[in-house]
N, C-alpha and C positions, 0 to 999 in steps of 0.2 A: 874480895871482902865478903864474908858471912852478913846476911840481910840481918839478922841481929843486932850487928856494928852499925847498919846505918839507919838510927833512926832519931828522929831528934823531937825537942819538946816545944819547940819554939812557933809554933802559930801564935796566930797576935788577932786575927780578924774571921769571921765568917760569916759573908756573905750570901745568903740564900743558897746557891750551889757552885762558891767560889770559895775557896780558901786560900788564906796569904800565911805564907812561911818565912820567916825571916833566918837569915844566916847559917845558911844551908850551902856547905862547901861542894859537891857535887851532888850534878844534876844533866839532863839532857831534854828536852822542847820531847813531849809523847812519851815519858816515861813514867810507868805505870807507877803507883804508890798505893796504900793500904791505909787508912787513916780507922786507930783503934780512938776508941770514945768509953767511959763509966757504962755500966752495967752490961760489958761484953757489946757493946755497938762497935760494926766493923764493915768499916765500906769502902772500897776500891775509888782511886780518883786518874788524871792523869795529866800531867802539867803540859798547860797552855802556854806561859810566858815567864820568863827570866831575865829578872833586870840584878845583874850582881850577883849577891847572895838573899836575894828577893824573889822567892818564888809562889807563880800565883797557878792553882791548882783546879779542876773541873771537877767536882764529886761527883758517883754516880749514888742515886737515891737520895733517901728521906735523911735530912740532916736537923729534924725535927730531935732535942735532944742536947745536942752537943754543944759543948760551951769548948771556943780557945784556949780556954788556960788548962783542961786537963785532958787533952786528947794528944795520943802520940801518932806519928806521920812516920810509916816508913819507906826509906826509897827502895827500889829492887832492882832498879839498872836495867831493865828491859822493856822494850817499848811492845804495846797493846799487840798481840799476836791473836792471829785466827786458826785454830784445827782444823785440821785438813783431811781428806777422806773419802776415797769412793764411796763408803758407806751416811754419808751424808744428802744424798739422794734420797726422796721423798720423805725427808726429815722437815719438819715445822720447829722455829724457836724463836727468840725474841727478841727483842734489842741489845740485850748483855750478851748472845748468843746460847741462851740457855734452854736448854729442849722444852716446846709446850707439847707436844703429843703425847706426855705419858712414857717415853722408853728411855732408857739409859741413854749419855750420852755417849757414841761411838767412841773407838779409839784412833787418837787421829797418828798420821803414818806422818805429819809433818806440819811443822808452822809456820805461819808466813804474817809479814809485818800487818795489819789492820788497813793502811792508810797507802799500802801499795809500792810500785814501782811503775816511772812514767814508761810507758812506750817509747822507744826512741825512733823518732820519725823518718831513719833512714833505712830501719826494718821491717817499715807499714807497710804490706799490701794495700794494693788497692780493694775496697768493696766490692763486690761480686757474688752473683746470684741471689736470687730471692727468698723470702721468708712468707709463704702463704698465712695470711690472719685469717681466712675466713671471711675478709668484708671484703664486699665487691667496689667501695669506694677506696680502700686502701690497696688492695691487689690490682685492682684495673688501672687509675688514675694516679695515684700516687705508689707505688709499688715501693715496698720493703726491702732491702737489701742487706747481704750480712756482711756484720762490721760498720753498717748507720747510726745513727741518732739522729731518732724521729720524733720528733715531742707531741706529744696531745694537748692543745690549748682548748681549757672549756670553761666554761661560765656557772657559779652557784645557782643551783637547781638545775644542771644538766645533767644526761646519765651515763654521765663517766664512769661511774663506779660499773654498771652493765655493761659498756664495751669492755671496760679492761677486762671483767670477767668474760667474755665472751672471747676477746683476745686470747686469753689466761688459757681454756678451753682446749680451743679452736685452732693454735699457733701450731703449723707443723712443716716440716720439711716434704719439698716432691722426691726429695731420693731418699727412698728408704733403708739405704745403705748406711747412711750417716747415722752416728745418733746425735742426740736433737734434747736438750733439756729447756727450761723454764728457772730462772731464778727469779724470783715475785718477793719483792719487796714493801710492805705498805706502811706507813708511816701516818701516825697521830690519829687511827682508827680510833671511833666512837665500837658501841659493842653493838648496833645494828650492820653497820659496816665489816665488821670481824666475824659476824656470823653469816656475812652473805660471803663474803669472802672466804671461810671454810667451807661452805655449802659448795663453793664452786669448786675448790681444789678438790672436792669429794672428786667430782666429776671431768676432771680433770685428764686428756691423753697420752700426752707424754709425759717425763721424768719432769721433778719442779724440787725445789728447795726454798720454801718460803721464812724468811725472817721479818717479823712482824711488831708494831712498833703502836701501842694505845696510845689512846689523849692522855690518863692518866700516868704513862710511864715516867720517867726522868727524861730531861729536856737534851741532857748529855748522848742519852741512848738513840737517841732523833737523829744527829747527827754520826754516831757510828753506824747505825744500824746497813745505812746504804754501804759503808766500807766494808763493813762484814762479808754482805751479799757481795759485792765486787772481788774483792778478794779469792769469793769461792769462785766465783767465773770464771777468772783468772785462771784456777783450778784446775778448773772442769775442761775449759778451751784450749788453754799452751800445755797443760800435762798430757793432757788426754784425749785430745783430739776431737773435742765434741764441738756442737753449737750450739751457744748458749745465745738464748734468748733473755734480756735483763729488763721486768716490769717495773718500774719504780712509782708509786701512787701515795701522797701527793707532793711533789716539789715544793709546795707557797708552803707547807707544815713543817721541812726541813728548811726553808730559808727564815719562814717565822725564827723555828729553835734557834738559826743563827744570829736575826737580830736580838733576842730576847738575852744569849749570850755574851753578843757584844755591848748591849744598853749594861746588862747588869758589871763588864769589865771597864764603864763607863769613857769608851772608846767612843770617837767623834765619828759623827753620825754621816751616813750618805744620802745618797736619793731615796727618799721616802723611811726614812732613820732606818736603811737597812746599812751594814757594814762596806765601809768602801771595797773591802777586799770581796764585798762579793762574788765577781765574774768568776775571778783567779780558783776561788773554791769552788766554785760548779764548777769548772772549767777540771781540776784536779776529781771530780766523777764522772763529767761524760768524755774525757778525753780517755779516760782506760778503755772506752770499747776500740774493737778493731780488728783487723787481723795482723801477722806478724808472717814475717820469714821464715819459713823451714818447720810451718807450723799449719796441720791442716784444720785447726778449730780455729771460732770465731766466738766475738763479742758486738751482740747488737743488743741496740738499749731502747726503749721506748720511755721515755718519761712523762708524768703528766702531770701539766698546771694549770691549776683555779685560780684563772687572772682574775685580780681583785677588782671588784664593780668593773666586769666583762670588758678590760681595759687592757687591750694587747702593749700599750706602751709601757705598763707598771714594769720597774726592775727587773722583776723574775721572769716575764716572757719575754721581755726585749733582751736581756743580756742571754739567755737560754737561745734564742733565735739566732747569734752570734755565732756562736760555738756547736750549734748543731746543723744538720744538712737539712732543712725544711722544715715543717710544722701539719698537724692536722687539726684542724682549727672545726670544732663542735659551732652549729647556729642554733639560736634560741627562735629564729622565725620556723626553722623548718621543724624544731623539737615542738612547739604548739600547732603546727600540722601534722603531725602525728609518727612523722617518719624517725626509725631507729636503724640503724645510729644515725643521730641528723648532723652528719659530716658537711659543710658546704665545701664542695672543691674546687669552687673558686681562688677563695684565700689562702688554699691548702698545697702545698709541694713539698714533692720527694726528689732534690736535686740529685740523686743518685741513682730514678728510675732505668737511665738506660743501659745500667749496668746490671739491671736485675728481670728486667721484661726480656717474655721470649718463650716460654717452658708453652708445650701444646700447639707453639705456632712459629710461625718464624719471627723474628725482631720486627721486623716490620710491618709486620699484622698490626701485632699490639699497637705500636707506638701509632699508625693508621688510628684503628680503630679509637686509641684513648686522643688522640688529637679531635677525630669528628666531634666526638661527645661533648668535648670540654667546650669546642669553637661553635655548637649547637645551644647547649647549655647556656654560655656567656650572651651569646646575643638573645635568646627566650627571654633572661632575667635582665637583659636592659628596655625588653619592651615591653616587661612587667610593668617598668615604672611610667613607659607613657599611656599603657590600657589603664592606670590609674586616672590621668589628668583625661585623656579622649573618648575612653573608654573602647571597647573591645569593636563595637561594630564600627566605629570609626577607623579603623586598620585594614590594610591589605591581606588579601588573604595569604599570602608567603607568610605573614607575621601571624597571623592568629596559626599558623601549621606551627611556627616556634613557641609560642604559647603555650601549646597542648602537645608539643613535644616536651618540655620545661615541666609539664606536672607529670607526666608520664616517665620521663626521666629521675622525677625524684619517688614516685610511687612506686615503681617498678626497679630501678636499676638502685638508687643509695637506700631505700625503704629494704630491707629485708628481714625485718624482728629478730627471731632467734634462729635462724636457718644461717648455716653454717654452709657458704661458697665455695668451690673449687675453684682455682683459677679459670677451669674450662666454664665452667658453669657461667663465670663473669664475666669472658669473652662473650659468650651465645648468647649472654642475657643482654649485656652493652651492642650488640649487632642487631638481636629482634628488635630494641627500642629506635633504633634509624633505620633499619627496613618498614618498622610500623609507620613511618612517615616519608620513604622514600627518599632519605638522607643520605644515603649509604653514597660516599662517592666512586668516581669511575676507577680509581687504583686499586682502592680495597674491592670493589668488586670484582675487578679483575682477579684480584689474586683471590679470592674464594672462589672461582670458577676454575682455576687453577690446580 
């Protein structure tokens, strides 16, 4: 059927950025449509839900204008598609996938659905091998692995936005054999946030592919925009063999756009009026990372959420906590002690590290070394709290040495500004701070004399 034939007049409703169609003989759940409006208004939508010959539609923009009775709706039979392309490397664009750098848009060599294809879990690799960030709290303690999902949980007023760029940066492969990209995702940026965020991509080392997503944009574009990026992943990873690293910044701005969706589809509400089918939709973005059979690229995702009122049980970090392999959990005590990134890695795990520790030393170096630290650490910060009630000269001296190992641990080894780690470097650095206190125990030192 010529898209000419199908277009019909019959809207009846329009709801902020929802349109209702009535009696509409074919249709399909993601199928793109075109809704024309008086004075040459013309905007793209793409239907959410179908009860019958009732169908209710997602606009993308300003629907400021258009009245129901004289706007025509047409179908097109094809569902949201992404262009594809080697030449889509080191390309910037938007929510709608539209280029903001200034250059043409490439020509794409093929299209692929928006909204994916699942992995089928009897094709999944397992995780393996590491993704060095640059932070000695994430490389030492919690180690990166490709094919993870590691979320960043952090708090209003912490400096998330700095590590990711620093991540963004900093994120690279030890074998330089491989190539190794960045796709950076950010989502309901203010324009201070978007200009620190290009500033970094200036500076940026490996290949990236950023789609990028204002407070200002459509609420629709929020929610594609992560599809978009995944999509190209997909891409980049099972075509072509690379590893993709997948930044996503900020989840709470894409699960907001989805309650704000569902309020306006006036669908019954869930925990904290977000949509009950929330999980099931995170779950449909970070279940695309991975690796696959017969395929030497990968998909690791990092994503990051602004738990609301610093409240790790809110919906979005707990069901987020579910479905991914650990968390890295930002502290507001340590961010007012000065330390960057103030990662506490107590809270914080990578249940994937032991398939990714190792590179510089043998396995059981690391996992040695990152066990002293964390079992030195944990007990320092419990006797933090009784030098509170006793105070410090009332302690044994074994404790006041945990004490001043616990500030020197966070000053020295998670403190490191903008200095960018090697994994060696965070080894030797995690080792001087329990040799500076004669912590080092007798295994590990055996094997460094070894």
């Amino acid at each position: 059927m010529r898209l000419s034939e199908h277009k019909y007049k019959t809207a009846y409703r329009i709801a902020g950025q929802l349109l209702y169609v009535e009696n509409v003989h074919r249709a399909r759940i993601g199928e793109v449509v075109a809704v024309i409006g008086p004075d040459n208004i013309r905007l793209e939508g793409e239907i959410l839900e179908i009860d019958k010959g009732n169908i209710l539609i997602q606009l993308f923009g300003d629907t400021r204008g258009l009245n129901a009775k004289n706007i025509e709706v047409i179908f097109t039979d094809i569902v949201r598609q992404v262009p594809l392309a080697k030449d889509i490397l080191d390309r910037k664009l938007d929510g709608s996938f539209v280029p903001l750098d200034g250059l043409p848009m490439y020509i794409a060599s093929l299209w692929r659905p928006a909204r994916g294809y699942p992995i089928n879990p009897v094709s999944r690799r397992r995780p393996e091998e590491f993704i060095e960030t640059g932070i000695s709290a994430i490389d030492g303690l919690n180690t990166l692995v490709k094919g993870q999902k590691l979320p960043i949980f952090s708090c209003a007023g912490l400096p998330a936005k700095e590590l990711v760029g620093q991540i963004l940066q900093n994120a690279r492969l030890r074998e330089s054999s491989k190539r190794f990209a960045v796709v950076f995702v950010a989502l309901g940026l203010t324009f201070h946030e978007y200009s620190f965020y290009l500033n970094a991509l200036q500076n940026i080392e490996s290949e990236f592919v950023a789609i990028i997503n204002m407070a200002d944009d459509p609420v629709m574009e929020r929610l594609m925009a992560p599809r978009f990026a995944l999509t190209v992943a997909e891409f980049l990873a099972f075509d072509h063999n690379m590893d993709i690293l997948v930044l996503i910044t900020d989840m709470t701005n894409y699960c907001d756009a989805l309650r704000e969706i569902s309020n306006a589809r006036k669908e019954l509400p869930g925990r904290r009026g977000y949509p009950g089918y929330m999980y099931s939709d995170l779950a449909s973005l970070y279940e695309r990372a991975g690796r696959i059979k017969d395929s030497a690229g990968s998909i690791t995702m990092i994503p990051v959420i602004t738990m609301p009122e610093d409240d790790i049980t809110h919906p979005i970090p707990d069901l987020t906590g579910y479905i991914t392999e650990g968390q890295i959990v930002l502290s507001r005590e340590l961010h007012l002690q000065g330390v960057f990134p103030p990662i506490d890695v107590l809270p914080s795990l990578s249940r994937l590290m032991q398939k990714g520790i190792g590179p510089g030393r043998t396995r059981e170096d690391h996992r040695e070394l990152a066990n002293q630290l964390y079992k030195n650490y944990a007990k320092g910060r419990e006797l933090k709290k009784l030098e509170a009630i006793v105070g410090r000269d009332g302690m044994a001296e074994s404790d006041q040495l945990l004490l001043d190992f616990t500030t020197v641990f966070e000053n020295e080894f998670i403190h490191q500004a903008t200095e960018s780690r090697s994994i060696y470097k965070t080894l030797d650095t995690g080792l001087k701070v329990l040799e500076k206190f004669n912590l080092v125990s007798g295994n590990l030192q055996k094997k460094q004399a070894e």
